[in-house]
NUKOLLO-437839 format. One record per residue: x, y, z of N, C-alpha, C, CB in turn; residue in one letter. Coordinates in pm, whole numbers, plus 32768, in hexadecimal, padded with zeros to 4 digits. Glycine has a CB too. Layout:
<nodes>
XYZXYZXYZXYZA;...
</nodes>
This chain:
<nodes>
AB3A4D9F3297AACE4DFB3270AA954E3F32EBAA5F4DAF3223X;AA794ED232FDAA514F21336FA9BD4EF233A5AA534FBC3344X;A98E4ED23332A9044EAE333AA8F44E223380A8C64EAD32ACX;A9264DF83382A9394D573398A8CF4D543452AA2B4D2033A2X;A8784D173459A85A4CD934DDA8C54CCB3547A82C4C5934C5X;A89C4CD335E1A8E44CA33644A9584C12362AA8734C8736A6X;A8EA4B9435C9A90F4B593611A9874B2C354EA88E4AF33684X;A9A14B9C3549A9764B933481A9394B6F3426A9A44B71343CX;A8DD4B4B344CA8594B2233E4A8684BA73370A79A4B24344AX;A8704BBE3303A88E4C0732A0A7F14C173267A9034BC33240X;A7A04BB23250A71C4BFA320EA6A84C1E3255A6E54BAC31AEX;A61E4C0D326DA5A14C6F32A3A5AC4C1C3304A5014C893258X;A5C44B903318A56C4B6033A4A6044B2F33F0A4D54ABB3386X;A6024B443479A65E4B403507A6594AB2350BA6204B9235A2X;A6BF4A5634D5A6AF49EC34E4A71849EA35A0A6E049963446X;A74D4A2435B2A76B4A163666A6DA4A1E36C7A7DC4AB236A2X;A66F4A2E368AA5F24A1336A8A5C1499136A7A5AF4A523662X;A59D4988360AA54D492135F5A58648AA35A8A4E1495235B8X;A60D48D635DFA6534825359BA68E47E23623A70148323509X;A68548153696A68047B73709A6B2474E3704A6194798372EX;A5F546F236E2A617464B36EEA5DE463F362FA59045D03796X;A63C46A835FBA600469B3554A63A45B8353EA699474D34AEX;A67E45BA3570A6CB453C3532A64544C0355AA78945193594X;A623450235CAA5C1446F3612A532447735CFA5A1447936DDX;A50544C83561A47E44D4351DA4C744C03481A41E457E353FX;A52145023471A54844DC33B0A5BA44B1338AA54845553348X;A57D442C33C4A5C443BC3364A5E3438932FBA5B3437D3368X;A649438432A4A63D435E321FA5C042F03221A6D0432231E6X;A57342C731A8A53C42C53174A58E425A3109A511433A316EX;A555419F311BA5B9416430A6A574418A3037A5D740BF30A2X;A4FB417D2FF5A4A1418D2FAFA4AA42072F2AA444419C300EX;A4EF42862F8CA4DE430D2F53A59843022F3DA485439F2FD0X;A5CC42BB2F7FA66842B52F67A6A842672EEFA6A542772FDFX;A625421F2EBDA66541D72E2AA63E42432DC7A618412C2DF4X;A61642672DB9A61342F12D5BA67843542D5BA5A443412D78X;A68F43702DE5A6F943C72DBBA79243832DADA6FA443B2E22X;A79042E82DD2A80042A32D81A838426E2D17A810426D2D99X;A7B5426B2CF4A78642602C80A7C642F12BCEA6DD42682CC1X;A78F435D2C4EA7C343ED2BF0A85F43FD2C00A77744902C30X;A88243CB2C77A91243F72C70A94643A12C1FA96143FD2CEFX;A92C430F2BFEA97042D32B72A9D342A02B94A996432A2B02X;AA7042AC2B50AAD242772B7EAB4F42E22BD7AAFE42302B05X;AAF743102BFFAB63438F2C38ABA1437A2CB2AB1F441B2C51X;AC2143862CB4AC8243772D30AC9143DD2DAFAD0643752CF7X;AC9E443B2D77ACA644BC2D98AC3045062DAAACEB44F42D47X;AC0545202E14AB9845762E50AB7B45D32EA3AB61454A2E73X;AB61463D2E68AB3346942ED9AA9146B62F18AB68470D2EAFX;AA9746B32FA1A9FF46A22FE4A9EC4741301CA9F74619307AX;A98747B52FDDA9904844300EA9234843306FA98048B92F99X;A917487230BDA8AE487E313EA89347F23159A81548D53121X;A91A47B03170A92047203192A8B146E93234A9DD470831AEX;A8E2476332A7A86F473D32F6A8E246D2336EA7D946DB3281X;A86F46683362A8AC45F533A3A8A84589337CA88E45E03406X;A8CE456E32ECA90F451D327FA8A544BE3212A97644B632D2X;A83D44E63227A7CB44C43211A7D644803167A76A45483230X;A7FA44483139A7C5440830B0A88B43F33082A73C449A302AX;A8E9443D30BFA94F443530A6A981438E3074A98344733114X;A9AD43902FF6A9E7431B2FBCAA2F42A03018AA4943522F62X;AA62426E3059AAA7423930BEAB1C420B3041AA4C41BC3129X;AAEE41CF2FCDAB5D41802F6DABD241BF2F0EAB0E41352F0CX;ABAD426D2F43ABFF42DD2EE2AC3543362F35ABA843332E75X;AC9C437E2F16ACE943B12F81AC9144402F59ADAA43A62F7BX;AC6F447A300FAC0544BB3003AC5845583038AB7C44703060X;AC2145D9302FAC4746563061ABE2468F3073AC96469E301DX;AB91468630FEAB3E46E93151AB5047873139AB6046D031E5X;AAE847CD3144AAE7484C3154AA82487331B6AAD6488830DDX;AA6B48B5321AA9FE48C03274AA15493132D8A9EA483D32BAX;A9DE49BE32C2AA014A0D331CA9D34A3533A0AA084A5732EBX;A96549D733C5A96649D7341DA975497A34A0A9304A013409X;A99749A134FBAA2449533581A9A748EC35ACAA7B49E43644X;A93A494135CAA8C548AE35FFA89C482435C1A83848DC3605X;A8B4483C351AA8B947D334DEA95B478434AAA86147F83478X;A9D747C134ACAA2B47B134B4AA404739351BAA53481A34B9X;A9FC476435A0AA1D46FF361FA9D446913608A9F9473136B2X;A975469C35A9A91A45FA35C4A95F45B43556A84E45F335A9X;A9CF45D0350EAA08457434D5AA3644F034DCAA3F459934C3X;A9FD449634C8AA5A4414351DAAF643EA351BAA24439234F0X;AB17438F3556ABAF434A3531AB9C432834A8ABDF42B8358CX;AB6942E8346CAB4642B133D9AB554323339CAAB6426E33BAX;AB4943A6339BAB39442E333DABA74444332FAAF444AE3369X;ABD7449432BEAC3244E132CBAC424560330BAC4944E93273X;ACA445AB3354AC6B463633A1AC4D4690330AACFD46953425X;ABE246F33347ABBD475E32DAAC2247D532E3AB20479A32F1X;AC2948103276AC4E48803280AC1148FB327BAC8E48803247X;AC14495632D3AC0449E132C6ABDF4A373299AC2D4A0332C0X;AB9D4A1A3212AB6E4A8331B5AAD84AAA3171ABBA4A6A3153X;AAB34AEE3164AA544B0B30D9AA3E4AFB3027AA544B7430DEX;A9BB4AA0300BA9D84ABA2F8DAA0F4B062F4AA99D4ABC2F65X;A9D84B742F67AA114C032EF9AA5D4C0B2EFCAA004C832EF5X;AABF4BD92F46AB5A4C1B2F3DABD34B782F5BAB6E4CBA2FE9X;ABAD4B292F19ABFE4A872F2EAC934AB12F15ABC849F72EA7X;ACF04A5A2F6DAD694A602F78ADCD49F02F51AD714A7D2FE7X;AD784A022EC4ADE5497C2E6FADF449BD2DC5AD7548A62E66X;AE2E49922DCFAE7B49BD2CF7ADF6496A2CB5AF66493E2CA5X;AE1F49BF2C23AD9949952BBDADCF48F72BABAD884A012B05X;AD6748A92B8EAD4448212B70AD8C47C52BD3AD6947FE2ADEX;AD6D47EB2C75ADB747A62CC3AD7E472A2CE7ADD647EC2D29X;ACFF47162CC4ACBF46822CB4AC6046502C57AC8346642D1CX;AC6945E72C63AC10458C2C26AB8C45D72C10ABFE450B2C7CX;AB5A45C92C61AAC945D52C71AAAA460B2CFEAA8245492C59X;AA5246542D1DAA0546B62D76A989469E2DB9A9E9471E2D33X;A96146A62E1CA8C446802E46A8B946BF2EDEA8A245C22E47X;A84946F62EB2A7E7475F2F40A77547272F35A7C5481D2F30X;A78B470D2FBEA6D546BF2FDDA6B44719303BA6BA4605302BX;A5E0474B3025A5C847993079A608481230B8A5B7475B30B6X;A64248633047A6B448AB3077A67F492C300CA76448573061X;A67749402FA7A69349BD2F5BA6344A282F77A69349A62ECAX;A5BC49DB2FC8A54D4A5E2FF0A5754AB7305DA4B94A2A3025X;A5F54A64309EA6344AC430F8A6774B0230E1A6614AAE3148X;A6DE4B333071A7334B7D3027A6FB4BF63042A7424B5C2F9BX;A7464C583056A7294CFB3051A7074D042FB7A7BE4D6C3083X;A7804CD12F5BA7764D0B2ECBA7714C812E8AA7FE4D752E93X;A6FD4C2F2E49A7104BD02E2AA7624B972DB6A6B84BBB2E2FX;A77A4C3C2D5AA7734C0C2CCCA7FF4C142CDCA7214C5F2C4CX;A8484C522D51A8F84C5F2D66A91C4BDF2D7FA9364CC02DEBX;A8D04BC12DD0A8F24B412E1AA9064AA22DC3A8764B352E84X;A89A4AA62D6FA88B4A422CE5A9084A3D2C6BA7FB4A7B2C90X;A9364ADD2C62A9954B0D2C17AA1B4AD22C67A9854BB02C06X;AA3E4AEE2CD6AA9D4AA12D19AA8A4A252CFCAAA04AB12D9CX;AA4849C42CFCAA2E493E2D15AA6249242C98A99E490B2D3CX;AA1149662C2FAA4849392BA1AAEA49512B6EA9F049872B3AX;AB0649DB2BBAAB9B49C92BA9ABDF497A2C0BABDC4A432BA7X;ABD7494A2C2BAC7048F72C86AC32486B2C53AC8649062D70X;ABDF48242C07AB9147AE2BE4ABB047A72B49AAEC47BC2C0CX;ABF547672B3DABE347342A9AAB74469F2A70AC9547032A65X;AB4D468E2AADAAC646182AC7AA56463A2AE5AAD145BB2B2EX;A9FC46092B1DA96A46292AFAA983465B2B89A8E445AC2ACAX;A90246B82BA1A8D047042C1FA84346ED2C55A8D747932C05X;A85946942CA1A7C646442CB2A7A4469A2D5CA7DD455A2CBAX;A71646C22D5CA6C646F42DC6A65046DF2DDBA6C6475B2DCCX;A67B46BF2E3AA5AF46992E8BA55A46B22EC4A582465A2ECDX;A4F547092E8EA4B347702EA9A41A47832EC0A4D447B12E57X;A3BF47D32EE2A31547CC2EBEA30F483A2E6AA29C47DE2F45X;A2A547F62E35A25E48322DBEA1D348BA2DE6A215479A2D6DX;A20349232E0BA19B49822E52A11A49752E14A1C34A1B2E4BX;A105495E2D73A07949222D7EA03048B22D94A051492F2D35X;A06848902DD5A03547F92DE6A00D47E22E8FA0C147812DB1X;A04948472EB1A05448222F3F9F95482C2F90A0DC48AD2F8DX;9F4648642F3D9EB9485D2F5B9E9F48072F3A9E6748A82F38X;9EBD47612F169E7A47182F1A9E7146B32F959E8C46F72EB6X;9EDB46C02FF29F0646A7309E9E7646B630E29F85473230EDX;9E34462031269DC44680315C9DC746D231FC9D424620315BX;9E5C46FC32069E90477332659E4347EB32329F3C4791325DX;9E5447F331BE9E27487831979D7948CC31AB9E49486A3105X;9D4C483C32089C9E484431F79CBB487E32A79C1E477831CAX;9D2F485032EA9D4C486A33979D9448CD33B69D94480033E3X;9E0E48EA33579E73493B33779E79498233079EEC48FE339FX;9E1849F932AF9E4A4A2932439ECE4A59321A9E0D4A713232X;9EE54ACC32B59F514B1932CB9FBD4AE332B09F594B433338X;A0024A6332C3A0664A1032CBA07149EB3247A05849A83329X;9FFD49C931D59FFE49AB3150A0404A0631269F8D499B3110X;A0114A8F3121A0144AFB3104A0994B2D31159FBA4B34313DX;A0BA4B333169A1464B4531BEA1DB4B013152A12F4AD3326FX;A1A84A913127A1E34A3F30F7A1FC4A2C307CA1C049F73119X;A16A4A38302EA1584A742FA0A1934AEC2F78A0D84A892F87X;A1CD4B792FDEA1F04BEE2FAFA2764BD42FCCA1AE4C6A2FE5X;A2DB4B74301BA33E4B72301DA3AA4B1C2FAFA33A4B5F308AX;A34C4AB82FACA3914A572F50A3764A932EC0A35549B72F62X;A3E94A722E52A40D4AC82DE9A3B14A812D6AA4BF4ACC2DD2X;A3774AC62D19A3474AAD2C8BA3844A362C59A3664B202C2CX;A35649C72C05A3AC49572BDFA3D949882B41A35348B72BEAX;A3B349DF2B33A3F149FA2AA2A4474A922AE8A35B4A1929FFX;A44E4AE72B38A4AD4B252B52A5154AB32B7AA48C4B8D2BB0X;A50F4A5E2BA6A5A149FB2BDAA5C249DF2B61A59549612C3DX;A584498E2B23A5AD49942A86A5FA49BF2A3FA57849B52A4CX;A5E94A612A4BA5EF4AEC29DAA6904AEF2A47A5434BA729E0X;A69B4AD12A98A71C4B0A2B08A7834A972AE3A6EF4B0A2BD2X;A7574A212AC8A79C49C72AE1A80D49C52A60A74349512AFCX;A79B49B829E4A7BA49AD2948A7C549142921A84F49FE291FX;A82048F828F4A81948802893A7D4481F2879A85F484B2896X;A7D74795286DA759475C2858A725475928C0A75046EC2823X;A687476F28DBA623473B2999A5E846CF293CA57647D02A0AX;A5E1466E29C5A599462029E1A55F46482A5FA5CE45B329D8X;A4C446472A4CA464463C2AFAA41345CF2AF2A3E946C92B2AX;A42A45792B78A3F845112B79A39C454E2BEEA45544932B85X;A30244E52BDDA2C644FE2C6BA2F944882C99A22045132C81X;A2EE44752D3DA32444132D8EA2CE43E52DDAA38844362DD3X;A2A7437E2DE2A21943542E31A24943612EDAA1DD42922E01X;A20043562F46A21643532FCFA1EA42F42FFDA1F043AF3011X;A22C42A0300CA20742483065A1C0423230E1A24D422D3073X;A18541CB30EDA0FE41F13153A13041F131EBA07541733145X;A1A94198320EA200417D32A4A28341E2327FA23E40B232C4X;A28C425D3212A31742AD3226A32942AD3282A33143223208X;A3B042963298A42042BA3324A4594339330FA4AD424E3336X;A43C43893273A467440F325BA3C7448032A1A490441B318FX;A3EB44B0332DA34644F3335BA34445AF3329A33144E53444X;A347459D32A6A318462F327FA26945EC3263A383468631D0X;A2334676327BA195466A3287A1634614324FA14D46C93260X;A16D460A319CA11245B7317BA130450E3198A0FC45DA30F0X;A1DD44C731D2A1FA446C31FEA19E4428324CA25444813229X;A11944B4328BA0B344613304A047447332BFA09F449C33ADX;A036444432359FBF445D31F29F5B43F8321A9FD4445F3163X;9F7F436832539F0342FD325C9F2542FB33119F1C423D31E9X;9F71431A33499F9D433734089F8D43A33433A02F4329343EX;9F0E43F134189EF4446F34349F0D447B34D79E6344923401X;9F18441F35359F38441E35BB9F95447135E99F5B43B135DDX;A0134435357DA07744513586A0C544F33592A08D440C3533X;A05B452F3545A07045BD3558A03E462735C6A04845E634F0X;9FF445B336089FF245FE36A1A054460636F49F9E45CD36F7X;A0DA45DF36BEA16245C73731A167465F36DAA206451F3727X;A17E46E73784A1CF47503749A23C471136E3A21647A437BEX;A29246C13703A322469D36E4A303468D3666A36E46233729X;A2D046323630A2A2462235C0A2A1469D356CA23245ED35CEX;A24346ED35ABA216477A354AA28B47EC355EA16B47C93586X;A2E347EA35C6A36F480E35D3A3C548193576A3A447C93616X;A3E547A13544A40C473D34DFA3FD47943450A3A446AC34E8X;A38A47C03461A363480133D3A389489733F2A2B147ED33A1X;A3C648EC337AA3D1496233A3A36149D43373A44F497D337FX;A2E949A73338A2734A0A3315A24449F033A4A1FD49E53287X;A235499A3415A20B49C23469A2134A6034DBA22049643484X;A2C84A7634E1A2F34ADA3509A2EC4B3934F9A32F4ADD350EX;A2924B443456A2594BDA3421A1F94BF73411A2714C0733C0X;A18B4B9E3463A1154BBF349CA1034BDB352EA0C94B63347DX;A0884C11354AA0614C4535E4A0634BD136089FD64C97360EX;A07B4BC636CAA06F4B5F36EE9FD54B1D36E5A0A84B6A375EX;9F5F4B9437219EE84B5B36FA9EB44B4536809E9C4B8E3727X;9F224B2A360E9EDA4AAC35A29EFC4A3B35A19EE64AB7351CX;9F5B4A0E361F9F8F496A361A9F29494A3698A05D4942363EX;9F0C49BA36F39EBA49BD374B9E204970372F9EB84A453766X;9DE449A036D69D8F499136829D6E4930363A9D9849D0364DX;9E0848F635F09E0D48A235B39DD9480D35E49E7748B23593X;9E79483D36609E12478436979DB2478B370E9E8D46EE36E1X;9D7747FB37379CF747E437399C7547B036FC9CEB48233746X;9C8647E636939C28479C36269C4C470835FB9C2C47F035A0X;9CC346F235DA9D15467A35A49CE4462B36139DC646873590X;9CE8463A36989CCF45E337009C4145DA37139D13460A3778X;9C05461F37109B6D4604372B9B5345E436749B0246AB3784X;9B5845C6363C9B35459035B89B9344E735AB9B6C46173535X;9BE7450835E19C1D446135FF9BB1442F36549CC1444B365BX;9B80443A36C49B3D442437219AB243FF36F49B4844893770X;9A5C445E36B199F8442936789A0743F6360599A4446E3675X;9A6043B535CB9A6543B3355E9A3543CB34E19A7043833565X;9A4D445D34E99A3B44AE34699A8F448734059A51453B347BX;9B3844C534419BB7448733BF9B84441D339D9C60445E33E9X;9B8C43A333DC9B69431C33789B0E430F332C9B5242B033AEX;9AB3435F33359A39432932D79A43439332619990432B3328X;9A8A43FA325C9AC9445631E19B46444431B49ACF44DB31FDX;9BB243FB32279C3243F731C39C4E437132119CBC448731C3X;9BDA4311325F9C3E429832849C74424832039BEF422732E7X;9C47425931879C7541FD31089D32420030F39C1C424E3065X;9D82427C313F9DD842A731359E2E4229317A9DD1432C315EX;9DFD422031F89E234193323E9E64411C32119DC1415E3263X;9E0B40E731A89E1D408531569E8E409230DB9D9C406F3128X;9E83411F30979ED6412130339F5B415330099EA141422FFAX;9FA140FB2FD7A01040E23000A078413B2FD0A025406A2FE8X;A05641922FBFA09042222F67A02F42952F69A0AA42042EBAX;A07E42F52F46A02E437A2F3BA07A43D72EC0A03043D22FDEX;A02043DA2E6CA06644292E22A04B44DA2E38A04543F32D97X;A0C744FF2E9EA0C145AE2EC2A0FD46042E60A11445DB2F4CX;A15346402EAEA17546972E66A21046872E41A14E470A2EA3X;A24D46242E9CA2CD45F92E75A31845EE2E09A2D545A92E8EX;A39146432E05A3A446202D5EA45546082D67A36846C62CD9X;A49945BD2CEEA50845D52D09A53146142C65A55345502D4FX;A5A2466D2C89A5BD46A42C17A64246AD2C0DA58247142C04X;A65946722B4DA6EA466F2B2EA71446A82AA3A71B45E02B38X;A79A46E32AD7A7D9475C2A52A83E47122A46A80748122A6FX;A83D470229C1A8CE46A3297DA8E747032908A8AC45E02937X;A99146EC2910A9C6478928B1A98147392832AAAA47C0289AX;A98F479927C4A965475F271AA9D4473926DAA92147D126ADX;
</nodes>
């Protein structure tokens, strides 16, 4: 694709940027990984689209990466399978070439989402499970009281849960997915009760609504974040977060099984 990034990153955000040390902040996640093993069921055959650096990938089913871009390509481990080369919209396998299908954190980056879903469903004769946020939900993060822009940012990129739906077709199931309070998976709301934690640039790196804000709103951000850690402001408005052992965000996982 002409359009394609330097490093081929195919959708809005330069992951030859901000996927670096993506592998050393988002970690699968066991917690959020029985769910989606849960959706894939008994399926052998799998394909993983904006696979990344192998992140939730089955280990017990013979797996087929897709990932176009080379920066996340390289953080693949020995344990992975290598990815291949391509873009949703345009997959390079015959109709019903697997089992079952799954994009994690992936479809808000699609140029064309509803092409991209349409691929998935054709080369998949099994369910098409994706793991995604829910753009209204994402104001309930209390980021959104520090960093609107980044909510915001995030809420206009990530897709309608009933447009995924309407794209996908056959039966949906949307589950919400709770977050665990120690995720090893560090998308934003993962640091909902370790607000610390999001003072590591790397961390906020990690996330790609950061890269589509000015620098002086991360500037900003943990300025405040730090002098409100300090006097302890956060704790006495969201230290309850600390303690509890889930968060119900905006996390959702969603699955299309033919009729």
């Amino acid at each position: 694709m002409s359009d394609r990034l330097e490093d081929g990153s195919a959708g809005d955000a330069n992951y030859g940027v901000i996927g670096v040390n993506y592998k050393r902040y988002r970690q699968p996640d066991a917690k959020i990984e029985k769910y989606l093993v849960a959706a894939l069921g008994d399926a052998k055959i799998v394909l993983n689209v904006g696979a990344g650096a192998g992140s939730y990938e089955p280990r017990d089913r013979i797996v087929t990466a897709v990932e176009p871009s080379a920066a996340m390509r390289s953080q693949r481990g020995p344990d992975r399978v290598s990815a291949i080369d391509a873009v949703a919209e345009n997959l390079p396998f015959e109709n019903a070439s697997f089992d079952a299908s799954m994009a994690t954190f992936s479809i808000h980056q699609w140029r064309d989402m509803k092409k991209g879903l349409s691929e998935m469903r054709r080369v998949t004769s099994g369910p098409v499970v994706l793991l995604t946020c829910d753009p209204d939900s994402l104001d309930q993060f209390w980021l959104n009281e520090y960093a609107p822009e980044a909510i915001a940012v995030e809420a206009s990129r990530y897709p309608k849960l009933d447009h995924v739906a309407e794209a996908l077709g056959g039966e949906i199931e949307i589950v919400a997915v709770p977050i665990p309070l120690q995720c090893t998976d560090g998308f934003s709301e993962a640091y909902y009760g370790r607000p610390e934690a999001l003072l590591d640039p790397g961390a906020r790196l990690a996330n790609s609504a950061w890269s589509f804000v000015a620098p002086e709103v991360g500037d900003r951000f943990v300025e405040r974040l730090s002098s409100d850690m300090v006097s302890g402001e956060w704790d006495r408005r969201y230290g309850h977060y600390r303690r509890q052992a889930s968060f119900d965000g905006s996390l959702r996982l969603i699955v299309s099984r033919l009729l």
